[in-house]
ZADO-1210 file (C-alpha; in nm, 4 decimals, padded with zeros to 6 digits):
<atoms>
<atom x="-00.7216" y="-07.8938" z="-02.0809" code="UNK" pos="1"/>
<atom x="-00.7347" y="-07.5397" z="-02.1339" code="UNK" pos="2"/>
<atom x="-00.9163" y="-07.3004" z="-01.8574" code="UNK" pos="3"/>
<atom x="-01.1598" y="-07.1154" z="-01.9290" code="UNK" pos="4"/>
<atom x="-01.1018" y="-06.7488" z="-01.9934" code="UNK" pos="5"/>
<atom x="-01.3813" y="-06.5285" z="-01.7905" code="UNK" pos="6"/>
<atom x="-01.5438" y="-06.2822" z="-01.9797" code="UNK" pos="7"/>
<atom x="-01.5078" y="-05.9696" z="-01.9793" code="UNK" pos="8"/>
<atom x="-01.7764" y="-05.7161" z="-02.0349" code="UNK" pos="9"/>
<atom x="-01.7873" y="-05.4878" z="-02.3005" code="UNK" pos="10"/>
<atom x="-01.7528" y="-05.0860" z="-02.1762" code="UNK" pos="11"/>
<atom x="-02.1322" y="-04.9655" z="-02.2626" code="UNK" pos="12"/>
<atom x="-02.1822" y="-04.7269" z="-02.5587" code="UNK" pos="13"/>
<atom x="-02.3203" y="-04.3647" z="-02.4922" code="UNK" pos="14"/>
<atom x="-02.6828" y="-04.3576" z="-02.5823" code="UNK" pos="15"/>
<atom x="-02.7381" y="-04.1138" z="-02.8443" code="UNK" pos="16"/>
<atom x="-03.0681" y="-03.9358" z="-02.6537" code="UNK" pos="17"/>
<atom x="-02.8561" y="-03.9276" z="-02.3604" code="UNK" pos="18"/>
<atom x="-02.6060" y="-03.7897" z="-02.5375" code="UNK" pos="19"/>
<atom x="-02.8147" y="-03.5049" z="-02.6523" code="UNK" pos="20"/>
<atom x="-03.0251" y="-03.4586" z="-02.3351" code="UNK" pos="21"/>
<atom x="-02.7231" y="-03.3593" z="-02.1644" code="UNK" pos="22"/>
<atom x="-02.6266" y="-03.1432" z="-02.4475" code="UNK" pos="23"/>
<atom x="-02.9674" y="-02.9981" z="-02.4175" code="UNK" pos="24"/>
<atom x="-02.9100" y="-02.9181" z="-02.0048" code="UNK" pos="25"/>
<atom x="-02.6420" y="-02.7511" z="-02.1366" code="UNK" pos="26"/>
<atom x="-02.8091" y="-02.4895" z="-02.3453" code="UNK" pos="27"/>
<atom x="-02.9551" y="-02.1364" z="-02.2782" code="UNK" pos="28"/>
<atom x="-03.3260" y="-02.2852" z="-02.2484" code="UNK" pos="29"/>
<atom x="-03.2105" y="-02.5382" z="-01.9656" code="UNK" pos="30"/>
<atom x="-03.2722" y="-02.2483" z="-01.7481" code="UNK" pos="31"/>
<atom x="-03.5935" y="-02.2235" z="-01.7258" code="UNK" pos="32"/>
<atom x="-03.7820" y="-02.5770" z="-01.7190" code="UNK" pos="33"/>
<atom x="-04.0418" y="-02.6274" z="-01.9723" code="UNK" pos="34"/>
<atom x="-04.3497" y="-02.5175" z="-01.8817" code="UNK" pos="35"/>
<atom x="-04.2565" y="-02.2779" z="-01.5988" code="UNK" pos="36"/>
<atom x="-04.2534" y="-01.8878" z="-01.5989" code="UNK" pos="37"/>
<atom x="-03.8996" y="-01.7255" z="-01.6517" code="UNK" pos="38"/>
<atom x="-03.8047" y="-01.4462" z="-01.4515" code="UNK" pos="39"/>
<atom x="-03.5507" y="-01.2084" z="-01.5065" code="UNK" pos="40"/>
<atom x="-03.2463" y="-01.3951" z="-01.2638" code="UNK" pos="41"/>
<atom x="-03.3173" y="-01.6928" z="-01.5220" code="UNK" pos="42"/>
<atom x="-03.2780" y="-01.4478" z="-01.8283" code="UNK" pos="43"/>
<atom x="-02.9438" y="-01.3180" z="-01.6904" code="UNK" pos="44"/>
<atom x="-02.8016" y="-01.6398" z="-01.5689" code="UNK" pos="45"/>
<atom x="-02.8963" y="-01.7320" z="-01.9390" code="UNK" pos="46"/>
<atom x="-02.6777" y="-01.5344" z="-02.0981" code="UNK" pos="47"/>
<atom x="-02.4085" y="-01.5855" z="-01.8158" code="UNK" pos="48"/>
<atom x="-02.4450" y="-01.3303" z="-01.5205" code="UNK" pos="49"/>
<atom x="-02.2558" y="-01.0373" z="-01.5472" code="UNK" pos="50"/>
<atom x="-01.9022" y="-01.1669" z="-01.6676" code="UNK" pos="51"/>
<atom x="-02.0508" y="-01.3535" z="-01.9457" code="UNK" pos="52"/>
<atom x="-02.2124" y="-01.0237" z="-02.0424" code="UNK" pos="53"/>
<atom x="-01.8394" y="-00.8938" z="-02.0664" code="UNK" pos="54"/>
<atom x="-01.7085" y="-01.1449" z="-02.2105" code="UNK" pos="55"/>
<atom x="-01.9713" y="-01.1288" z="-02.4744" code="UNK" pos="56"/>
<atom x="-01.9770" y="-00.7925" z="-02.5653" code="UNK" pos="57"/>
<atom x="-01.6371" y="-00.6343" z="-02.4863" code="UNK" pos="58"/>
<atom x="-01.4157" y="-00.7802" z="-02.7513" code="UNK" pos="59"/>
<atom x="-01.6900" y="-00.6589" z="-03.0129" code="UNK" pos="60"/>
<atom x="-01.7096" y="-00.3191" z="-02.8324" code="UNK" pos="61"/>
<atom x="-01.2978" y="-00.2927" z="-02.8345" code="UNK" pos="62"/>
<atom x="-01.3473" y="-00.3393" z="-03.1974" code="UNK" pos="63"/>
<atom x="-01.5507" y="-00.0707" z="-03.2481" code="UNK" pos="64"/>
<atom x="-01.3903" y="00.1782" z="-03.0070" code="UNK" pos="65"/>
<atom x="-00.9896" y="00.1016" z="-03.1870" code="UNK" pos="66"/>
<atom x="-01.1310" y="00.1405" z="-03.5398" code="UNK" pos="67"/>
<atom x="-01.3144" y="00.4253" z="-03.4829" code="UNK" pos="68"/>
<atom x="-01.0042" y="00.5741" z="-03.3675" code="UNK" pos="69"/>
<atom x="-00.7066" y="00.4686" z="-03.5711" code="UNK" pos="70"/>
<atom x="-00.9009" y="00.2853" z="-03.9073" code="UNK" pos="71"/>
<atom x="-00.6570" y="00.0645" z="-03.8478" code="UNK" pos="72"/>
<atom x="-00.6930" y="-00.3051" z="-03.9191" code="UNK" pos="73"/>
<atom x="-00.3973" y="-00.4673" z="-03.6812" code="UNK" pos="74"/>
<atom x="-00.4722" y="-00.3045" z="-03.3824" code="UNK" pos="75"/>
<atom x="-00.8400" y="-00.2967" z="-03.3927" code="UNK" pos="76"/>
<atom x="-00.8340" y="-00.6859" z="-03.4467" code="UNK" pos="77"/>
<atom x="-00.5736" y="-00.7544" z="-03.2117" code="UNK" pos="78"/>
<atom x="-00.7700" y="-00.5946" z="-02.9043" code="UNK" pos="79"/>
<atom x="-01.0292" y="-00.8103" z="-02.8925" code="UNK" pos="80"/>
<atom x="-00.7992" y="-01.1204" z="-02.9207" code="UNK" pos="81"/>
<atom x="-00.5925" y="-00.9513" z="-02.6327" code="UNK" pos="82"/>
<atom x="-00.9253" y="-00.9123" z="-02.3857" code="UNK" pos="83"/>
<atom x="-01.0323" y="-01.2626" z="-02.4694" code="UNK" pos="84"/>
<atom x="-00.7005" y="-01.3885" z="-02.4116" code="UNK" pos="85"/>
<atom x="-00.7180" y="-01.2127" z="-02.0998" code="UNK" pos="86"/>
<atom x="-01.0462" y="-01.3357" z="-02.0293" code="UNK" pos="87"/>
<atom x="-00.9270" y="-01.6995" z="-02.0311" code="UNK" pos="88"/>
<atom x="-00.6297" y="-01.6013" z="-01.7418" code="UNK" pos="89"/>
<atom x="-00.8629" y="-01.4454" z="-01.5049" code="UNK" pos="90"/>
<atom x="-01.0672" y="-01.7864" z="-01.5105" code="UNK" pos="91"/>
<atom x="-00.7788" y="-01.9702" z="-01.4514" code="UNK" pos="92"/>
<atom x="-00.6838" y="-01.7451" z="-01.2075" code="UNK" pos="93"/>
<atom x="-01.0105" y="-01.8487" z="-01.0496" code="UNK" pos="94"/>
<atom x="-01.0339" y="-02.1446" z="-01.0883" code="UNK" pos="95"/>
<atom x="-01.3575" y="-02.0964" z="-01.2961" code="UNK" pos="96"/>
<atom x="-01.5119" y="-02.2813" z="-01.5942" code="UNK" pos="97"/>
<atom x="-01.3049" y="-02.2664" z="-01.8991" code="UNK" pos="98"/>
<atom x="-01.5404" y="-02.3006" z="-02.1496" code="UNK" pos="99"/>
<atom x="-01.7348" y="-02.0245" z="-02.2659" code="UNK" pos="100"/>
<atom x="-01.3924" y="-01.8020" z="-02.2692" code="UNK" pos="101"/>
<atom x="-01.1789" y="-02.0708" z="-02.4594" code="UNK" pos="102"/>
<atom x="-01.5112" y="-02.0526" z="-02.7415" code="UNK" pos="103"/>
<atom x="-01.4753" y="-01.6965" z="-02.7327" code="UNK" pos="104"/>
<atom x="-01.1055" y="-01.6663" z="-02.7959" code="UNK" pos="105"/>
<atom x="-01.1411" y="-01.9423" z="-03.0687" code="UNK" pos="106"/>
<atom x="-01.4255" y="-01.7022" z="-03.2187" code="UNK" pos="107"/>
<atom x="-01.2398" y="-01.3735" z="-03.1941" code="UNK" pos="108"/>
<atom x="-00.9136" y="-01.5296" z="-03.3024" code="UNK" pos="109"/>
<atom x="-01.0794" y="-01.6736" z="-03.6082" code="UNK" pos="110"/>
<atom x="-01.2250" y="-01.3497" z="-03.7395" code="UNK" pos="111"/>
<atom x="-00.9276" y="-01.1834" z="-03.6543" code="UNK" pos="112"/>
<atom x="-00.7577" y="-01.4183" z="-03.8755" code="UNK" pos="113"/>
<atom x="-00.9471" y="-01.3996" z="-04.1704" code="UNK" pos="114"/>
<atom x="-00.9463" y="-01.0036" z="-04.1636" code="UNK" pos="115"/>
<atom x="-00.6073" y="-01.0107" z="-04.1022" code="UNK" pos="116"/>
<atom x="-00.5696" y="-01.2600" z="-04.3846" code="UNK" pos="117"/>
<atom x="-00.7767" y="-01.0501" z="-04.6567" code="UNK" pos="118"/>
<atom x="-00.6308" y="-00.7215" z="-04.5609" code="UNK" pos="119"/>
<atom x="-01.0187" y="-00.6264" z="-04.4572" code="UNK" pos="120"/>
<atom x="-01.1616" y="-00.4876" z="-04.1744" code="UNK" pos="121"/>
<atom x="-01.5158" y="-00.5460" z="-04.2547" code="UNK" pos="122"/>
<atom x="-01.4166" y="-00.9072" z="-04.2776" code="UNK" pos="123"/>
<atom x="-01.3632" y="-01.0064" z="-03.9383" code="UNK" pos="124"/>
<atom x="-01.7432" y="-01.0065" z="-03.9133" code="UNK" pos="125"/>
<atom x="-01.7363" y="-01.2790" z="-04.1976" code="UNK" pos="126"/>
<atom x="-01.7667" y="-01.5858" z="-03.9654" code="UNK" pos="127"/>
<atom x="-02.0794" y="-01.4550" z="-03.8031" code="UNK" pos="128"/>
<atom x="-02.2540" y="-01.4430" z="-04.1320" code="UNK" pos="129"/>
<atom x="-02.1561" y="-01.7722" z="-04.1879" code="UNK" pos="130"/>
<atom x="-02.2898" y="-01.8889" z="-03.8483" code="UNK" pos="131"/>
<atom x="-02.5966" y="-01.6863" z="-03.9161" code="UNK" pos="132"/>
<atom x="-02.6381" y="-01.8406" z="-04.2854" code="UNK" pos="133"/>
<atom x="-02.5878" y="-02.1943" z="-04.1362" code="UNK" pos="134"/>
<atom x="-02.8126" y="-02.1875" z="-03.8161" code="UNK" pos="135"/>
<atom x="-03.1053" y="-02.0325" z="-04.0522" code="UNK" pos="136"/>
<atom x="-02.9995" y="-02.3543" z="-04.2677" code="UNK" pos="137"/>
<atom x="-03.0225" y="-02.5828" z="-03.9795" code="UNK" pos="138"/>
<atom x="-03.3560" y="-02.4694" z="-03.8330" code="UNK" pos="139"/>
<atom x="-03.5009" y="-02.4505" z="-04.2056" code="UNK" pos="140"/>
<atom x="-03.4261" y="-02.8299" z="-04.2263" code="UNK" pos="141"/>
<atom x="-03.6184" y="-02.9251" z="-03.9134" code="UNK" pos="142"/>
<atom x="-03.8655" y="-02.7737" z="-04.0328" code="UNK" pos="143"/>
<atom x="-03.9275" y="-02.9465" z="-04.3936" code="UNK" pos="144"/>
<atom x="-03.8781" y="-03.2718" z="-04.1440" code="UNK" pos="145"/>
<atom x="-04.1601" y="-03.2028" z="-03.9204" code="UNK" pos="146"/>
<atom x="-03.8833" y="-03.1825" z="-03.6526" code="UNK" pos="147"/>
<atom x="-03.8886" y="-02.8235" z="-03.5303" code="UNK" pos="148"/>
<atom x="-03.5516" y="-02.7712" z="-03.3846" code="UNK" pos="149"/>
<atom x="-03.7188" y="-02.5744" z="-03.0400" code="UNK" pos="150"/>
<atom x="-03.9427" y="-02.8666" z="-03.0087" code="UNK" pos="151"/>
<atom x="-03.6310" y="-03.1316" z="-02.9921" code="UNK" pos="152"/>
<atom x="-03.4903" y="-02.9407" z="-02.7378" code="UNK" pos="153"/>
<atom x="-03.7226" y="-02.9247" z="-02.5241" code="UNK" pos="154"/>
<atom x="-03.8614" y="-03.2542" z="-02.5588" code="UNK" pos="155"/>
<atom x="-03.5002" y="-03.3585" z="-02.4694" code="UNK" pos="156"/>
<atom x="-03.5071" y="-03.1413" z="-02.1498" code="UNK" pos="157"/>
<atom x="-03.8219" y="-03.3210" z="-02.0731" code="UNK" pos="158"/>
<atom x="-03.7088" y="-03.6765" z="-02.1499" code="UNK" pos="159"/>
<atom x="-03.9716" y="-03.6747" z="-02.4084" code="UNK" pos="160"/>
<atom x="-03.7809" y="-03.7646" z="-02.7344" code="UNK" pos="161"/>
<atom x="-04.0604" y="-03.7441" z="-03.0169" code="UNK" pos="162"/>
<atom x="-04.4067" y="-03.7708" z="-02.7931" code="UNK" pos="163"/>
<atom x="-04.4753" y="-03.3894" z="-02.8056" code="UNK" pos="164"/>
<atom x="-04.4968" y="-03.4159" z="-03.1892" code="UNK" pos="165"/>
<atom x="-04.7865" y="-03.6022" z="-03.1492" code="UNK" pos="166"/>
<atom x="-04.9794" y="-03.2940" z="-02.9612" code="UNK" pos="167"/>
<atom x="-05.0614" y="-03.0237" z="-03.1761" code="UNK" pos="168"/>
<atom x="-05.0570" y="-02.7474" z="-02.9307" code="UNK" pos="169"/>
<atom x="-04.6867" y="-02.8701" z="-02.8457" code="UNK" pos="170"/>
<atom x="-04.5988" y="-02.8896" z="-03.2069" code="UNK" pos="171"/>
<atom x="-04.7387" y="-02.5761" z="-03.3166" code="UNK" pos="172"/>
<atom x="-04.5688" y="-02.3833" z="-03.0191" code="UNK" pos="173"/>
<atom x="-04.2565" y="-02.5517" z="-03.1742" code="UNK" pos="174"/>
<atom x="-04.2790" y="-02.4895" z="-03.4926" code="UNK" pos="175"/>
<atom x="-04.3657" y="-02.0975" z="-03.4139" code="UNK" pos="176"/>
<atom x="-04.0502" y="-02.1000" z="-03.1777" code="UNK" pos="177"/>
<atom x="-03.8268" y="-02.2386" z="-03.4950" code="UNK" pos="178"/>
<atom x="-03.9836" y="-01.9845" z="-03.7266" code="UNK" pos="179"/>
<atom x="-03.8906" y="-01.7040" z="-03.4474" code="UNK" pos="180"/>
<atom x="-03.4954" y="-01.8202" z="-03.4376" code="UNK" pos="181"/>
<atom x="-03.4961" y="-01.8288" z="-03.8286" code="UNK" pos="182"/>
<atom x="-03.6592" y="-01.4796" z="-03.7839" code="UNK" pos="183"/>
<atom x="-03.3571" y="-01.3576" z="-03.5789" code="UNK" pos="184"/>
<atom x="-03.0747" y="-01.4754" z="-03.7674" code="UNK" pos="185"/>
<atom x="-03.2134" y="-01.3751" z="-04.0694" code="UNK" pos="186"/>
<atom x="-03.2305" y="-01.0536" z="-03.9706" code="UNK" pos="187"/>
<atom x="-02.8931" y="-01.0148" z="-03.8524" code="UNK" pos="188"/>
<atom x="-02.8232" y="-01.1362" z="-04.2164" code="UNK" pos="189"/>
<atom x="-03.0625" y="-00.8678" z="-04.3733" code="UNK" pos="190"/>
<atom x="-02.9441" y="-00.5791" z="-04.2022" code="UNK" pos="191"/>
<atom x="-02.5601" y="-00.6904" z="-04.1731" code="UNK" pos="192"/>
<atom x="-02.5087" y="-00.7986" z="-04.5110" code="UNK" pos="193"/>
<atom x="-02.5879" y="-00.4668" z="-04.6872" code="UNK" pos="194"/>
<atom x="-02.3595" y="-00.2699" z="-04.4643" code="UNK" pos="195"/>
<atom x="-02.0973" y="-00.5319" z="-04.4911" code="UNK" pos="196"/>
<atom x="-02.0810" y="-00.5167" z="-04.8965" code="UNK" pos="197"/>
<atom x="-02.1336" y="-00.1590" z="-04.8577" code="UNK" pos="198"/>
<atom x="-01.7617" y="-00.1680" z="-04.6385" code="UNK" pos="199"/>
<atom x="-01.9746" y="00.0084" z="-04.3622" code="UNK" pos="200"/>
<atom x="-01.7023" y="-00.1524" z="-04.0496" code="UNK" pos="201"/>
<atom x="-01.8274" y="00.0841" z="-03.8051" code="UNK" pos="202"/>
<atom x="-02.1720" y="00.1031" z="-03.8932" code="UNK" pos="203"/>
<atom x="-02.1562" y="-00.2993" z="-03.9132" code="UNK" pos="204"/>
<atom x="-01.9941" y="-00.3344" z="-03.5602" code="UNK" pos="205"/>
<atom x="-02.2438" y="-00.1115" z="-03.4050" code="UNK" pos="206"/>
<atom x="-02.5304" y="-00.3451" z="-03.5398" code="UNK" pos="207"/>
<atom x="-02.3480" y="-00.6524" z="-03.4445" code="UNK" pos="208"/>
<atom x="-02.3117" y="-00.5192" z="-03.0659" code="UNK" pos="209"/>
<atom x="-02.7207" y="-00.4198" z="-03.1178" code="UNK" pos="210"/>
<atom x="-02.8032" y="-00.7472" z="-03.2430" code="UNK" pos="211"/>
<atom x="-02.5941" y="-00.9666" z="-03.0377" code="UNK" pos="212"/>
<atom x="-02.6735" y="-00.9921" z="-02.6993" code="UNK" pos="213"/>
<atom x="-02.9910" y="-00.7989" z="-02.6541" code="UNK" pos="214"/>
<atom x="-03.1172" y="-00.9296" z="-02.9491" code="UNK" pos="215"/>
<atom x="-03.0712" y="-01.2987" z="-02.8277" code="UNK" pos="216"/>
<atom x="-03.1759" y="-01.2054" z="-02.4913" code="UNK" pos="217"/>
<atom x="-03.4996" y="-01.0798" z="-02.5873" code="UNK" pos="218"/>
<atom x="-03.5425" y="-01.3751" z="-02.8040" code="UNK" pos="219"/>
<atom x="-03.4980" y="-01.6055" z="-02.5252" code="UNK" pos="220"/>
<atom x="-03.7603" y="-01.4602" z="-02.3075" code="UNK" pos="221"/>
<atom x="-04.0276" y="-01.5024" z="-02.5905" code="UNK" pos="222"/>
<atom x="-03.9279" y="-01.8212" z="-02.6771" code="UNK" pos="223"/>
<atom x="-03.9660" y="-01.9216" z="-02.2891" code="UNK" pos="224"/>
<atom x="-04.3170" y="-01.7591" z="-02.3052" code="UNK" pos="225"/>
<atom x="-04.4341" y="-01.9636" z="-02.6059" code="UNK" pos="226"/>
<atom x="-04.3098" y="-02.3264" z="-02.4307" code="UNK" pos="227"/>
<atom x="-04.5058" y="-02.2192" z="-02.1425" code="UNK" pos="228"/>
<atom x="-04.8347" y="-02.1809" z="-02.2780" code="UNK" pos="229"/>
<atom x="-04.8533" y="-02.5125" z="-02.4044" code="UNK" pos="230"/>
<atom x="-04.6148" y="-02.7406" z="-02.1415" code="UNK" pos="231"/>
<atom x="-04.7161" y="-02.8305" z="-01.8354" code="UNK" pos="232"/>
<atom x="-04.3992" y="-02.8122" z="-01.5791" code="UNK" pos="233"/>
<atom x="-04.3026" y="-03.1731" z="-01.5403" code="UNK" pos="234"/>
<atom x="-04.3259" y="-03.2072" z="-01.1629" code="UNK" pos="235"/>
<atom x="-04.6829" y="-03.1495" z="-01.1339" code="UNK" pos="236"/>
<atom x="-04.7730" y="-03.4207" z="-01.3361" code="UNK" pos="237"/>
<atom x="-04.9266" y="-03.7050" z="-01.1730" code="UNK" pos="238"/>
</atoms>
């Protein structure tokens, strides 16, 4: 007679919600919880502290600095690749997160690449239009399916999947929040584009620097404003 064979349980599946909740925590707007008033240590955490700042704006600035000295192509790419390279050591040297450098030397590398690649300087600015084109894209679409992009975040944050759709002062707050993002990144596309075609590098790296950081920053802040008027901050709920 053969024995039995016990069973043996099946490894659980990742929820999907939980999936994207933790995404969510992961984001710029997990800093301030819905419903709560941002201050400005939230804002600068946000963008993160002081050596994200660098990290964020002094490959573009290296850019603009080399090319506005030399009009050359190879060096003024390679410098920012160098600094985010450099970037990514003095983490490990620390023993700090390697995330957010690793993304930027993948982003910097791959713009360097493709001006490198075309022989154009005003090219290694091409993957931010893309980015641009496709977030505008992205948050369009949530839109046309009543599911505001701002709104799923947040909802996620608050472990409420789909029930603020249901309340219109929620949903409205979300939809204006999604029409704000598609605001910004179609203006990065309106003003950058022209000066792009127009083979305006140094013109076009200033505006990127402008519209980067600050830009998003600022963006933030307002967006944080608009989810507080119409949340209520989930601990003092009954």
């Amino acid at each position: 007679m053969s024995q039995q064979q016990p069973e043996i349980p099946e490894p659980s599946q990742p929820n999907l919600a939980d999936a994207l909740s933790a995404a969510a925590r992961k984001s710029a707007f997990a800093h301030v919880e819905p419903g709560k008033t941002p201050t400005g240590h939230d804002l600068f955490r946000a963008v993160g502290g002081a050596r994200g700042l660098v990290e964020a704006l002094l490959p573009g600035l290296m850019f603009l600095v080399v090319y506005t000295i030399t009009e050359d192509l190879v060096p003024s790419v390679i410098a920012p690749v160098v600094i985010a390279l450099l970037f990514v050591a003095v983490r490990v040297f620390t023993r700090s997160p390697l995330g957010p450098a690793v993304a930027g030397v993948i982003g910097v590398g791959a713009s360097a690449g493709v001006a490198l690649f075309t022989g154009q300087a005003e090219d290694n600015f091409l993957l931010g239009f893309i980015i641009n084109g496709a977030s505008v894209t992205v948050l369009v679409i949530s839109l046309a399916a009543r599911w505001p992009l701002i709104g799923v975040i947040v909802g996620l944050l608050r472990g409420d999947v789909s029930g603020w759709r249901s309340d219109k002062a929620q949903f409205r707050v979300a939809v204006v929040a999604t029409l704000l993002w598609i605001g910004v990144f179609s203006l990065r596309l309106a003003v950058q584009l022209p000066l792009y075609l127009a083979s305006q590098t140094q013109a076009l790296a200033a505006t990127k620097l402008l519209m980067g950081v600050p830009l998003y920053a600022a963006t933030l802040w307002v967006t944080w404003l608009l989810v507080r008027a119409a949340y209520t901050p989930v601990e003092s709920k009954d």
